[in-house]
N, C-alpha and C positions, 0 to 999 in steps of 0.2 A: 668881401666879394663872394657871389656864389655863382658858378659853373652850373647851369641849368641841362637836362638832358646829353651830357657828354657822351660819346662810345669810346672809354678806355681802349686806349691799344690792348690786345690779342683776349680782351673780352666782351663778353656777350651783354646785352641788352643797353640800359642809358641811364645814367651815372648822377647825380646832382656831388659836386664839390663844393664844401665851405671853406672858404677862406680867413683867417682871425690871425693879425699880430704876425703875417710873413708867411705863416707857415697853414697845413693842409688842417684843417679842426676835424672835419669829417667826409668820410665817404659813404654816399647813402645810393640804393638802387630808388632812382627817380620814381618807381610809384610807393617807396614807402617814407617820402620826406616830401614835407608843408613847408611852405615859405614863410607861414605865421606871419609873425612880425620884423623881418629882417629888413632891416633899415638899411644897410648895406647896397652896393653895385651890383647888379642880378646882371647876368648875362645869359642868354638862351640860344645852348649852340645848337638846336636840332638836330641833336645827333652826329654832329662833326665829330672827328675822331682826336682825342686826345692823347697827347703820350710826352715822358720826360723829353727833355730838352737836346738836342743833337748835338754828338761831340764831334771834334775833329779832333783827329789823334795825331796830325801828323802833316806841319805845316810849315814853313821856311817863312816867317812874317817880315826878317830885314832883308830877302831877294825878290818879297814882291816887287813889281809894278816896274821893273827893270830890265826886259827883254830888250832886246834889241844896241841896248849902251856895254862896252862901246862897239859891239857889234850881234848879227843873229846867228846862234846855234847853226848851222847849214845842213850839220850830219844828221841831228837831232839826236847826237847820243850822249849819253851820260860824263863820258870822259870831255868831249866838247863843250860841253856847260861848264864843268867843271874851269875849262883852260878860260871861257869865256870872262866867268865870275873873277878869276885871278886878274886877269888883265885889267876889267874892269876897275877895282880895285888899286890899279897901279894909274888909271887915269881919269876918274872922276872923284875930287876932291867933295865925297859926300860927308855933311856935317850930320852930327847925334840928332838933330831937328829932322835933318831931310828922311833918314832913316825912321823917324815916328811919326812921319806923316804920313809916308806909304802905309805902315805899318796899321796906322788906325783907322786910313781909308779901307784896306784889306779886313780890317776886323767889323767894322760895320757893315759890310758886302758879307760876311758871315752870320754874323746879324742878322740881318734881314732874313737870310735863309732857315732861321731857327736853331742857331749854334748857337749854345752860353758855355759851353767848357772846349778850351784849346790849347794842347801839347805846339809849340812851336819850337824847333830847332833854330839854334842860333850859332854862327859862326865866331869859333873864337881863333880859329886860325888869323889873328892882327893883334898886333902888339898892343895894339891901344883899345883893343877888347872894346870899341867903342858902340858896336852892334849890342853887347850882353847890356852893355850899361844903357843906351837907348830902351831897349827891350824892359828891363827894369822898373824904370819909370812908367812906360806905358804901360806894363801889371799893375803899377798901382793907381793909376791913372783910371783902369776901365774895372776896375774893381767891382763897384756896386752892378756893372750888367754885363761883366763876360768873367769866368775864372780863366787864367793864364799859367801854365805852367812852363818854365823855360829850360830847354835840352842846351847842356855845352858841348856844341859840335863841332868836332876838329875837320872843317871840310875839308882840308887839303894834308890830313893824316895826322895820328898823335905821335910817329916817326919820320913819319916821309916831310914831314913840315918843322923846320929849326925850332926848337923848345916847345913843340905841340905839348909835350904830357907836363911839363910847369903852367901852361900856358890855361890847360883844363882843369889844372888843378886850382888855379887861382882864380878861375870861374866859378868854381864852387863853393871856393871860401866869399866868393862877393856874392852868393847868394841865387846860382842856379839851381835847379829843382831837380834836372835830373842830368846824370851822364853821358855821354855818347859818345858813341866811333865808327869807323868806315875802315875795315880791317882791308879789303876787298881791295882800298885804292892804294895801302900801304904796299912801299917797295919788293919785298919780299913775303915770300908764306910766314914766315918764323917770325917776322915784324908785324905781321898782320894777329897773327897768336897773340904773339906779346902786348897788340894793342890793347884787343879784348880784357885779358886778364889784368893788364894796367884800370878800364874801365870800370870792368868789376872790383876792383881792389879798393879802387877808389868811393865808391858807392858804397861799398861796406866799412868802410873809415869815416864818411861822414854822415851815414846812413842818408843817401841818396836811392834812386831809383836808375833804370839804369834804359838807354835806349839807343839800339845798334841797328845803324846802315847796315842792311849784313845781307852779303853774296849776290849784289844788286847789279848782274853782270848773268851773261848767256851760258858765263863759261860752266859745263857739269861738273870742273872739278875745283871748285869754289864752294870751300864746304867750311866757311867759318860758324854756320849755325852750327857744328856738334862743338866747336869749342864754345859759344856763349850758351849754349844748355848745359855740358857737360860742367864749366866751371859756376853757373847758376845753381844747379843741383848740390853740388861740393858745397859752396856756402850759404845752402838752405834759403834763397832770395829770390827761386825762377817765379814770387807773384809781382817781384815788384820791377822785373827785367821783361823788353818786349825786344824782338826782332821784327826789324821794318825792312821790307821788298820781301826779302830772301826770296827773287825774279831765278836766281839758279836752279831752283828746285823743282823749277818746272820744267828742266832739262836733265834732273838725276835718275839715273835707273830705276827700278822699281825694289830690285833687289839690296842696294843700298837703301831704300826712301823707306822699306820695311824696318828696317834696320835703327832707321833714324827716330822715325816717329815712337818706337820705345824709348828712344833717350827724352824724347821733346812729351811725351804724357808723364814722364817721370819729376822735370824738369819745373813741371807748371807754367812756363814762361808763354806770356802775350807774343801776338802776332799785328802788323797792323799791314795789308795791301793796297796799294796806289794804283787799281786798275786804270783811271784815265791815263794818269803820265807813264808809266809804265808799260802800256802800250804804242804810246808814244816813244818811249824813249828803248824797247827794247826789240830784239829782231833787226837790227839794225846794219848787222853785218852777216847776217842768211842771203841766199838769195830765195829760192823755193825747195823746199816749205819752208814758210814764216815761224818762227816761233812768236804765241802772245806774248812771251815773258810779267807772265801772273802765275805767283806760288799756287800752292794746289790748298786752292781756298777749300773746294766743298771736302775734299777730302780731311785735311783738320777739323772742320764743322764735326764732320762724321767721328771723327775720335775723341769730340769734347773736349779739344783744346781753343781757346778763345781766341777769336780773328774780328777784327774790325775792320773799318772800311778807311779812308781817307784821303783828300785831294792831293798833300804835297807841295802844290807849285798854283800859282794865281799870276801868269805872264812872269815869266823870268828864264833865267838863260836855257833853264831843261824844259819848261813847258809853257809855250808860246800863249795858253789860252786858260780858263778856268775864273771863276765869278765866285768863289767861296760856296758853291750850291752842292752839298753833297746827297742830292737827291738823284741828282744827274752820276754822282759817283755810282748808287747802289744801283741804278739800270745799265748804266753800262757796267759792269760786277758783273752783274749777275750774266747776263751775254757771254762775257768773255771766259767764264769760269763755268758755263752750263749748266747751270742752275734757276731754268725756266720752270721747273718741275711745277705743282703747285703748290705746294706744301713749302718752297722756298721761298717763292713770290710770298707770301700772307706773315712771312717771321723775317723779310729780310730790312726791316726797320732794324734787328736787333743790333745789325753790322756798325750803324751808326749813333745806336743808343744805348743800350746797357751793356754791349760788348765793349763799345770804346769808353765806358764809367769803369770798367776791369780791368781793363789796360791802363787808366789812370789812376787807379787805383782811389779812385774816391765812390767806389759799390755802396758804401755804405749812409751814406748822404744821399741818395740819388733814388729818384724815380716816387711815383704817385701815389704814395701811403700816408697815412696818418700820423702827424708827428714831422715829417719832412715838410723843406721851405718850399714854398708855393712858388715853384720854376715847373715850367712844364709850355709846351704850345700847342697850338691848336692847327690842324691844318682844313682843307675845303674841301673834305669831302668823308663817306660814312665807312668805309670799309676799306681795311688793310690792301685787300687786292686790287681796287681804283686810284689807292695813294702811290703804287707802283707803276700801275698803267698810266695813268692818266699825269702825273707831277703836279698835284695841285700846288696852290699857293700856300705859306704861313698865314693865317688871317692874324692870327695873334701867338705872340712871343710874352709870356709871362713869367716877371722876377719876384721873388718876395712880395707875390703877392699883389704887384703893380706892371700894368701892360706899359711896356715897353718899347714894341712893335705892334702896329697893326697895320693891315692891308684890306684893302677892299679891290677884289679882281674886277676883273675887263668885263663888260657887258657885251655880247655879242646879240647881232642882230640879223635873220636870215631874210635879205627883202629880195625874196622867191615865194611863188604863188604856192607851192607846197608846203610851204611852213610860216603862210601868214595867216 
């Protein structure tokens, strides 16, 4: 296959890519390479702009497609989804099947969007850990055109839930990828501490990765981020540890937040933000002023610590709405977090591509070079700043080399004497 005229993300001019055996053979600027004799698939993108493959860092794949059973969120706050999901649970008799079928409906709706890499948390708060083992199969199921990597999430606490830390612990020996906790929801501060460092303990024992619910709540003194950077740092791991929401920080003083962000650039540890549901799900109990409840994205950007973008929720008890499109995610980001600048606008692809490759810690596999696998897609249109304005389409989603995806947009038609 060769990539004709491409415009590489955040570079200039148009690009010819060759394709051989999976992977990238060559990168050439379009006017110093000949098509010769290449017997090969030529495809000529005009210029469309091409860039690696979008990740989603940060997804609940066995709560999709379940809003509403056996009833709907009312408050639309976090702890109500939460009671939602338990109840559910106590009365829809869902088998290992039903749960991968949402599953794989939701991963194709990512698909289409141009996600091939996804962190999904998975709830192991149930005895019969029947969501991990579901999930399981379905990684190896979608193998050859999505990578999976699967979080053991104690949704209902790795204390505050009867045998939670056996329970995550035997999620890992079956074979999840990375660890996780929700310190925030545990009974007490000291249980919530204790979770974290259980977390991290455990990552470091099986050499796991490690990914925390952490301070996903309005309240300002909800500070379990200094304990999972603090005890990240201690045992040398904050590249392979990320904290997810941390929605509190955008209600911490400034005087502490100074304070913090030295431990959090020491640290190294990822971050990933869920501005749709998070918006949705926080403010919830302000009257006026509203808190957004979105961590202070631009200001981590600004101190070169790694933040990515991610949905979270596709219809389930916390967020009634979402289609796996995180295109929609990075406009509304950038909105809610102030970062219309222009200089944000033109780099804020990176939230959803080579920042969420960082966060998964798979940087070194990824992205449009020579010698890497020919994953990458294309989207409909020539420049960084109309791919944000404008939400074009995926025209194509390419794996090893083979399209996977494609799309042919809507034809509009203006039957007005002005523009006939």
């Amino acid at each position: 296959m060769m990539l004709k005229n491409a415009k590489l993300y955040g570079q200039e001019g148009t690009w010819n890519i060759e394709v051989l055996n999976g992977k990238i053979e060559k990168i050439n600027h379009s006017s110093n390479t000949s098509e010769g004799n290449y017997d090969h698939q030529i495809i000529d993108l005009e210029g469309k702009l091409v860039l690696p493959p979008f990740v989603e860092p940060h997804i609940h794949l066995d709560y999709v497609l379940t809003a509403g059973t056996p009833r709907w969120n009312q408050s639309g706050t976090l702890f109500e989804g939460i009671q939602c999901w338990s109840e559910r649970k106590l009365v829809v008799k869902e088998t290992k099947e039903d749960i991968k079928n949402r599953a794989l409906k939701a991963l194709e709706m990512q698909l289409k969007h141009g996600i091939q890499h996804v962190r999904t948390h998975v709830d192991i708060t149930d005895p019969s850990l029947m969501g991990l083992k579901a999930l399981l199969e379905v990684k190896e199921e979608v193998k050859s055109w999505m990578d999976l990597q699967l979080v053991a999430f104690p949704q209902e606490g790795i204390y505050a839930y009867p045998k939670g830390d056996e329970l995550l612990e035997e999620a890992l020996i079956m074979g999840a990828d990375v660890v996780g906790a929700i310190p925030h929801y545990e009974m007490t501060r000291e249980d919530g501490v204790q979770s974290v460092k259980k977390a991290l303990e455990l990552a470091y024992k099986y050499g796991k990765m490690v990914d925390v619910h952490c301070d996903e709540i309005d309240d300002e003194q909800s500070r379990f981020l200094e304990v999972v950077a603090a005890e990240a740092y201690k045992l040398g791991i904050g590249e392979l540890v990320t904290a997810s929401h941390t929605t509190a920080m955008g209600s911490y003083n400034d005087a502490y937040t100074y304070k913090l962000f030295k431990l959090l650039k020491q640290s190294k540890i990822n971050f990933v933000a869920l501005p749709k549901a998070n918006l949705h799900l926080q403010g919830r109990f302000d009257s006026y002023p509203n808190r957004r409840g979105i961590t202070r994205v631009k200001e981590l950007l600004e101190s070169n610590i790694n933040v990515c973008f991610g949905l979270d929720s596709i219809m389930d008890p916390w967020y009634p709405l979402g289609d796996g499109n995180l295109m929609r995610v990075v406009e509304v980001g950038l909105h809610a977090c102030h970062m219309t600048g222009y200089n944000d606008i033109v780099t804020a692809l990176n939230l959803i591509t080579t920042n969420g490759a960082k966060t998964l810690n798979m940087q070194a596999e990824y992205g449009i070079k020579e010698g890497n696998k020919a994953n990458f897609i294309v989207l409909d249109t020539n420049s960084e700043y109309e791919a944000i304005r404008c939400q074009p389409a995926v025209l194509y989603s390419i794996r090893n080399g083979e399209i996977i995806v494609e799309t042919k947009p809507a034809e509009t038609k203006m039957n007005i004497p002005v523009f006939s």
